[in-house]
C-alpha positions as CSV (number, residue, x, y, z in Angstrom):
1,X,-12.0,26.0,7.9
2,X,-14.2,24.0,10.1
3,X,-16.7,23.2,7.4
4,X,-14.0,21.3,5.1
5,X,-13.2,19.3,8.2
6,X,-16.1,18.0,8.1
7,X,-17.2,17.6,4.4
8,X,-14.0,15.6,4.5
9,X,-15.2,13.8,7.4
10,X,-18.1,12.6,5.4
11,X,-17.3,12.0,2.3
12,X,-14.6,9.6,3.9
13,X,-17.5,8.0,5.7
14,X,-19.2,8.0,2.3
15,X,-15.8,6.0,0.6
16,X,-15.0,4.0,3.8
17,X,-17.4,0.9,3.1
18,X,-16.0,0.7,-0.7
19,X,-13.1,1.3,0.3
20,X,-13.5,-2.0,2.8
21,X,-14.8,-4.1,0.2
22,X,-12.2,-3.7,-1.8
23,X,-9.3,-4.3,1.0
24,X,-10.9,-8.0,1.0
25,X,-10.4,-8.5,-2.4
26,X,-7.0,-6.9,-3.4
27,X,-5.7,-6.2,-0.1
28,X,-4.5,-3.0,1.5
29,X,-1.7,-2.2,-0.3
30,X,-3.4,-0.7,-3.4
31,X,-5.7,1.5,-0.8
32,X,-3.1,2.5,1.4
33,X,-0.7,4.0,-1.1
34,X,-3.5,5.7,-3.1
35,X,-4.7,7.2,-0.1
36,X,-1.4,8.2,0.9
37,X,-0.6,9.8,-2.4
38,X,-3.5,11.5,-2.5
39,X,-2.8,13.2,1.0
40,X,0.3,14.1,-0.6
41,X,-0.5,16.0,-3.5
42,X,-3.6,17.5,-1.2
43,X,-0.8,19.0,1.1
44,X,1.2,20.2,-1.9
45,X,-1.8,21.9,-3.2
46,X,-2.0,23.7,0.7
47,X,1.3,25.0,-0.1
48,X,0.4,27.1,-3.4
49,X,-3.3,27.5,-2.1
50,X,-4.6,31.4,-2.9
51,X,-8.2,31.0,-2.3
52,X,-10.9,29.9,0.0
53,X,-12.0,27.3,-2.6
54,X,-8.5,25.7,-3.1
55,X,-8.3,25.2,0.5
56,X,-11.4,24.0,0.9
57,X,-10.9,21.5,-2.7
58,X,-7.4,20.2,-1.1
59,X,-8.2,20.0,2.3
60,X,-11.2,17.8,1.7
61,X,-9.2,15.7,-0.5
62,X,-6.6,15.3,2.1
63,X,-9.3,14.8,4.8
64,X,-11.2,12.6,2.7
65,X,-8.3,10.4,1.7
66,X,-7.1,10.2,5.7
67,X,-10.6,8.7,6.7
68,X,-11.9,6.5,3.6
69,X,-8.6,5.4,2.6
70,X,-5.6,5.5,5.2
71,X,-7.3,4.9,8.5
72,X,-9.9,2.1,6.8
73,X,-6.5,-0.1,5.2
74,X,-4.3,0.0,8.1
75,X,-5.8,-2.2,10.6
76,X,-7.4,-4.6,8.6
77,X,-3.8,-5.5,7.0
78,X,-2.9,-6.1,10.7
79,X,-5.2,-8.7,11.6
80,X,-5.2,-10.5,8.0
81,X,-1.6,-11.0,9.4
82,X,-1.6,-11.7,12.4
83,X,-3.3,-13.7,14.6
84,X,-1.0,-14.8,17.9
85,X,0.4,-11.6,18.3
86,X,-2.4,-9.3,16.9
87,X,-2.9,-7.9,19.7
88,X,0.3,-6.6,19.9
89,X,0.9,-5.4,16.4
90,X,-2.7,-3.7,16.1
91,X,-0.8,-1.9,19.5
92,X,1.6,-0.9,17.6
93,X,-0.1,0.9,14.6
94,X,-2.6,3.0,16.4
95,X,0.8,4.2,19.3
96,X,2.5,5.0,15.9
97,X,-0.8,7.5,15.0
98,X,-0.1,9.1,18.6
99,X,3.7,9.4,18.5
100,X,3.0,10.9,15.2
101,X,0.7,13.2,16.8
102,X,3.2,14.2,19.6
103,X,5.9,14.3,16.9
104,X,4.8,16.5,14.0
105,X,3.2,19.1,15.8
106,X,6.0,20.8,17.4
107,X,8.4,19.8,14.0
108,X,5.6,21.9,12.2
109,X,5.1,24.7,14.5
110,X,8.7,25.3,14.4
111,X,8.8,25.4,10.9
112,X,6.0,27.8,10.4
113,X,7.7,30.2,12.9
114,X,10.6,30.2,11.3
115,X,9.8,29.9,7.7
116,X,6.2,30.2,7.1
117,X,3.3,27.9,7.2
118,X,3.6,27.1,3.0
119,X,6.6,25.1,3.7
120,X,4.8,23.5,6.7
121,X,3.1,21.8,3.9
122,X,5.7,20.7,1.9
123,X,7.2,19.4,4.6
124,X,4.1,17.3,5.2
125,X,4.0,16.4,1.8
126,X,7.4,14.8,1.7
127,X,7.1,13.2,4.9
128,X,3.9,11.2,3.8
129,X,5.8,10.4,0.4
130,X,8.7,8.9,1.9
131,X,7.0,7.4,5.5
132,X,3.7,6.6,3.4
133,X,3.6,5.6,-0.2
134,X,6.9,4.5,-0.5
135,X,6.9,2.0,2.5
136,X,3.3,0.4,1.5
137,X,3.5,0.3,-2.2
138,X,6.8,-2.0,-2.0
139,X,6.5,-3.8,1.2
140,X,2.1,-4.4,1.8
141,X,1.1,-7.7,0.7
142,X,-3.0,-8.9,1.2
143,X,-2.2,-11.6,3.4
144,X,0.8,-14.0,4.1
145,X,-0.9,-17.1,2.4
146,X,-0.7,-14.8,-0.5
147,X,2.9,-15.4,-0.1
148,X,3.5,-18.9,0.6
149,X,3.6,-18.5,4.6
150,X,2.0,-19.2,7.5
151,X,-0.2,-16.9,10.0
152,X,1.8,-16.3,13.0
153,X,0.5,-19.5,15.5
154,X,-0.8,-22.1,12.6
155,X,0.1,-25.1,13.8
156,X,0.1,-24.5,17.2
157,X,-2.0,-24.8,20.3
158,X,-2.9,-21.3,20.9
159,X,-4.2,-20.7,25.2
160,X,-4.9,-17.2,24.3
161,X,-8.2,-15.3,24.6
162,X,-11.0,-17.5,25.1
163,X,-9.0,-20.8,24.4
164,X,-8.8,-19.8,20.7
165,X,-6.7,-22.0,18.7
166,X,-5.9,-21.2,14.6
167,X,-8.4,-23.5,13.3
168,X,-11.0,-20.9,14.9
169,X,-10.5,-18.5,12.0
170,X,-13.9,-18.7,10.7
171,X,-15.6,-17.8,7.6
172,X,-18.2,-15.1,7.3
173,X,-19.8,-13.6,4.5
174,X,-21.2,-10.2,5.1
175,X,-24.6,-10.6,4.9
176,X,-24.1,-13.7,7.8
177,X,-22.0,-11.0,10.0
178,X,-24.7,-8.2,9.6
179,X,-27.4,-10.5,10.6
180,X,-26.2,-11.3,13.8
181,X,-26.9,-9.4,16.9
182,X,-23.2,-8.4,17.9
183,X,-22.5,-7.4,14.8
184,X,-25.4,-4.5,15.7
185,X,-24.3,-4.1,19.4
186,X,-20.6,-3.4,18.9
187,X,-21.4,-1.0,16.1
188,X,-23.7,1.1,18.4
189,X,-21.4,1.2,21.0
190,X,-18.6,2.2,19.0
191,X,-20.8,4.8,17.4
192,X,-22.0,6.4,20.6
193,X,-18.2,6.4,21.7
194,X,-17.5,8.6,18.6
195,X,-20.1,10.8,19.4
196,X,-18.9,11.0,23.3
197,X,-14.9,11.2,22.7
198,X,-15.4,13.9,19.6
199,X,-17.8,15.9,21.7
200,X,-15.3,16.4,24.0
201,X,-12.1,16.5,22.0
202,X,-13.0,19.9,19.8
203,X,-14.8,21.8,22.4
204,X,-12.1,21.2,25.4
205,X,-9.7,24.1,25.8
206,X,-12.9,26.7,25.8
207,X,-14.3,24.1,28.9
208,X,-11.1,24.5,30.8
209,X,-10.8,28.2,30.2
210,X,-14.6,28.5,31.3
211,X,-13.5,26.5,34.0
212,X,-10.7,29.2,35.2
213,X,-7.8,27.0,33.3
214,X,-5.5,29.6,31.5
215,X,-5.1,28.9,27.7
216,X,-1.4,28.0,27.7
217,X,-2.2,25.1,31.0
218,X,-4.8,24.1,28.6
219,X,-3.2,22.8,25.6
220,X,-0.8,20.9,27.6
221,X,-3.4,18.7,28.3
222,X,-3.4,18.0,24.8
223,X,0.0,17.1,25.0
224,X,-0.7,15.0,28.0
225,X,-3.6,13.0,26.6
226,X,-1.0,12.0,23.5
227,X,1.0,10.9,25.8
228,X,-1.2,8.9,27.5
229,X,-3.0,7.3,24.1
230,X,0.6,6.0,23.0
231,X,1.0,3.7,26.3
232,X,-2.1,2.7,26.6
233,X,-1.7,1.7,22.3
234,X,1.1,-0.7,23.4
235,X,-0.1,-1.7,26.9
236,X,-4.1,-2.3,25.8
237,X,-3.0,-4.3,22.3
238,X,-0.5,-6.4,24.0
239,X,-3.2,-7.3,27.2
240,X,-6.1,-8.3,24.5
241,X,-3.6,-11.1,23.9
242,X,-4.5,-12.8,27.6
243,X,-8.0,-10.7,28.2
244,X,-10.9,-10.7,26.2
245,X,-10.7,-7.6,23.7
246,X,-14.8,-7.2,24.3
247,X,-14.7,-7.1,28.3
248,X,-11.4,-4.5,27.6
249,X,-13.7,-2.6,25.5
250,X,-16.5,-2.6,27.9
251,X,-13.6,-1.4,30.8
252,X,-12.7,1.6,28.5
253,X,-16.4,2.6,27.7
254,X,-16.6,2.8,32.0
255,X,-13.6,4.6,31.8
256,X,-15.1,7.2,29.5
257,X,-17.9,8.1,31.7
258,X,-15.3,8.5,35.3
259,X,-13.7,10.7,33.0
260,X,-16.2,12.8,31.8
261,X,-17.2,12.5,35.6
262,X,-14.1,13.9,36.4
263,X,-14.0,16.7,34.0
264,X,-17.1,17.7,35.3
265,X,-15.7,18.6,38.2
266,X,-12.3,20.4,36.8
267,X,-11.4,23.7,38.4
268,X,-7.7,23.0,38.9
269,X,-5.0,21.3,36.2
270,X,-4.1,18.5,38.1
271,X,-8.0,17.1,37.9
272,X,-7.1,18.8,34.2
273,X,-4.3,16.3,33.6
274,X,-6.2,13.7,35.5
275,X,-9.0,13.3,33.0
276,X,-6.5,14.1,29.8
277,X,-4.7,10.6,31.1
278,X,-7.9,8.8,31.5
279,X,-9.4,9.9,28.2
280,X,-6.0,9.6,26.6
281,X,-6.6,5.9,27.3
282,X,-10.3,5.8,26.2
283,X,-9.7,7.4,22.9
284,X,-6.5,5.2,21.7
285,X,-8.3,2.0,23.3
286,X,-11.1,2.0,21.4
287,X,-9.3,2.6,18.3
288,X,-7.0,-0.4,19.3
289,X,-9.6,-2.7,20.5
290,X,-11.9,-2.6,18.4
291,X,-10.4,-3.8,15.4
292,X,-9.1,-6.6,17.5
293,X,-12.7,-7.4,18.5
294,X,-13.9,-7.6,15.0
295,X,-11.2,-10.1,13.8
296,X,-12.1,-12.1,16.7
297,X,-15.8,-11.9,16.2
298,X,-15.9,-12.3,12.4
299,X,-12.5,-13.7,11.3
300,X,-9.8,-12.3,8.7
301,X,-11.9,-12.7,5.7
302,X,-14.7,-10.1,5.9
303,X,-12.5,-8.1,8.1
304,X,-11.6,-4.9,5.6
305,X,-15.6,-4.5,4.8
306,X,-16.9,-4.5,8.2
307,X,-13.9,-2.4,9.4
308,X,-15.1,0.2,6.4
309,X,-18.7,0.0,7.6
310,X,-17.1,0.2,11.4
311,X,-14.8,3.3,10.8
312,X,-17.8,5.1,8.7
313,X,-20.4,5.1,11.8
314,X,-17.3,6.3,13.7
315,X,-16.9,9.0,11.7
316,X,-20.8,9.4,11.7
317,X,-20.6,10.1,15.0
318,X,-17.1,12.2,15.5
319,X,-19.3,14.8,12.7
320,X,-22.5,14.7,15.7
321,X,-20.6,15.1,18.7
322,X,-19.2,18.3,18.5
323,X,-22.3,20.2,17.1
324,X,-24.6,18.6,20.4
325,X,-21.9,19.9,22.5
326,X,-21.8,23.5,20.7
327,X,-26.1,23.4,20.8
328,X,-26.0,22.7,24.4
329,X,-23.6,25.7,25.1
330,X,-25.6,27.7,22.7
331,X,-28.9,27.0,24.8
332,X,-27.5,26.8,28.3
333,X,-24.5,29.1,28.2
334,X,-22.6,25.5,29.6
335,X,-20.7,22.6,28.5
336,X,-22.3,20.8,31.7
337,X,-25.3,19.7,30.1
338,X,-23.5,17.7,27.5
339,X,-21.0,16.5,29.6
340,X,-23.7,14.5,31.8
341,X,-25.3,13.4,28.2
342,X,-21.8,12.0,26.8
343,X,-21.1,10.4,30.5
344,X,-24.5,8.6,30.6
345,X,-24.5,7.5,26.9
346,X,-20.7,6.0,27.9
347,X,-22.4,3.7,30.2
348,X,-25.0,3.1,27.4
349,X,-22.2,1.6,25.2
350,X,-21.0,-0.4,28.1
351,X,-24.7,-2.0,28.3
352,X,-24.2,-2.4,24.4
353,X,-20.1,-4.2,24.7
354,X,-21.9,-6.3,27.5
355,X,-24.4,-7.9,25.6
356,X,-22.6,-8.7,22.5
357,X,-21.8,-12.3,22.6
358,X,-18.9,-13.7,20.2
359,X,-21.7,-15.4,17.3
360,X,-20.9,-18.6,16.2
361,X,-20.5,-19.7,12.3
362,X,-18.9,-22.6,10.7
363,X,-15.0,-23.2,11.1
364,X,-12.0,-23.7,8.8
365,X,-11.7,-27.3,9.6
């Protein structure tokens, strides 16, 4: 079951950059609902499944169509959007992934206890139809101009971030973005993040039962960390507004390593709970932030193909992270080794965030 996790995993990464490309051109809207429907009829074919190969043929499709498709399109629509309040609205998106998160998985644990984990899926299924392709094949549009309207701020004088005002919108072509040194250093440090946060993440409730944690207290650190990822969503996007999204960034990579620092030294659950709010915040922050950062570095244009090449090394690196952590354990008979690895690479990507300066191209006007 683990293994189609990750062949999904990678064949997403493998359809994220296309998928990208093609957000820039047509917009989201096509993406989004084919991804959605595609998760759809992946979860309906969960519900008849009667073999290890039909599982493992509609859970990579469903996996697949989450990470190439779904996850790539829905920030990039965002910030084509939005530009005064982006901050805000990117918030918005990524608290709705972790109320979803806190939401579903009770709704579907009940209905597996009480009816049986087929229906589970069907249930899924019509959720996604009616909260996912429905909603974004009517409603998703490329872009307002597309429209006839304005981006949220033309026309003012915007004393946001870094004094921007609308006119700074600048033009990029891909092979200009990828040739600049930012472009390199946000993408390592977003990389090593996925390897740190994922390394964590799958092997956690085994740490704090090693660390005399009982099971049950264990997963409701799971529970906490949603928690905490859904405030910070709202309270990170709406800050990047007034702070630069790159010095935020830097603030949660630091905030990675005190946390791994703290898990470290977990023996009771309130340092459990401690370190589930603090990575709580590192794992919805970069997802928040970072997209935020790109738009600011490279503009709306461009912004669906390097988000594609963005969320691909991402998933690069969520695939690594748990298998150093399970080799480490294998050869140490300890998560302790790792955990000093992922806290010292965290400071790595704060070295990385640090350095990479917003590049300059030519502007609108």
């Amino acid at each position: 079951m683990a293994a189609a996790t990750s062949l999904g995993a990678i064949l997403g990464a493998i359809v994220a950059p296309f998928s990208g490309r093609l957000i820039d051109r047509i917009g989201s809207r096509v993406i989004l609902t084919l991804g959605s429907l595609l998760v759809v009829c992946a979860c309906l074919g969960l519900a008849t499944v009667g073999s290890l190969i039909g599982f493992y043929v509609a859970f990579t499709i469903a996996r697949s169509a989450e990470q190439g498709l779904v996850q790539v399109g829905a920030a990039p629509v965002v910030a084509k959007w939005f530009f005064k309040y982006r901050g805000r609205a990117m918030s918005l998106i990524f608290f709705a992934s972790s109320a979803g998160m806190i939401i579903t998985a009770p709704l579907v644990q009940l209905i597996i206890s009480n009816f049986g984990w087929r229906l589970a899926w069907v249930m899924l299924a019509g959720n996604m139809f009616l909260i996912g392709v429905v909603p974004c094949a009517l409603l998703i549009r490329r872009q307002p101009e597309d429209l006839g309207l304005m981006l949220d701020g033309a026309g003012e004088d915007y004393t946001g971030v870094e004094s921007d005002t609308i006119s700074t919108d600048t033009i990029w072509s891909m092979h200009d973005a990828v040739g600049t040194y930012s472009f390199w250093a946000v993408l390592g440090s977003l990389f090593i993040a996925a390897i740190c946060t994922s390394g964590v993440g799958l092997h956690l409730i085994p740490y704090l039962v090693q660390q005399n944690i009982s099971s049950g207290a264990a997963v409701s650190v799971i529970s906490v960390m949603a928690f905490s990822g859904a405030i910070a969503a709202i309270v990170l996007g709406w800050v990047s507004e007034k702070i630069s999204p790159r010095i935020m960034l830097g603030a949660v990579y630091l905030l990675s390593a005190i946390s791994l620092v703290v898990l470290l030294n977990t023996t009771t659950l309130p340092l459990a709970y401690t370190f589930a709010i603090l990575n709580g915040i590192v794992g919805t922050g970069v997802n928040t932030l970072a997209p935020i950062l790109w738009a600011r570095f490279y503009g709306r244009g461009i912004m669906g193909s390097i988000y594609g090449i963005s969320r691909s090394t991402q998933v690069v690196g969520f695939a690594i992270g748990p298998l150093a952590s399970g080799l480490v354990y294998d050869s140490f008979g300890s998560y302790e080794n790792a955990l000093i690895w992922f806290a010292v690479l965290s400071l790595v990507s704060v070295g990385f965030i640090a350095s990479a300066r917003r590049p300059r191209i030519r502007n609108l006007v």
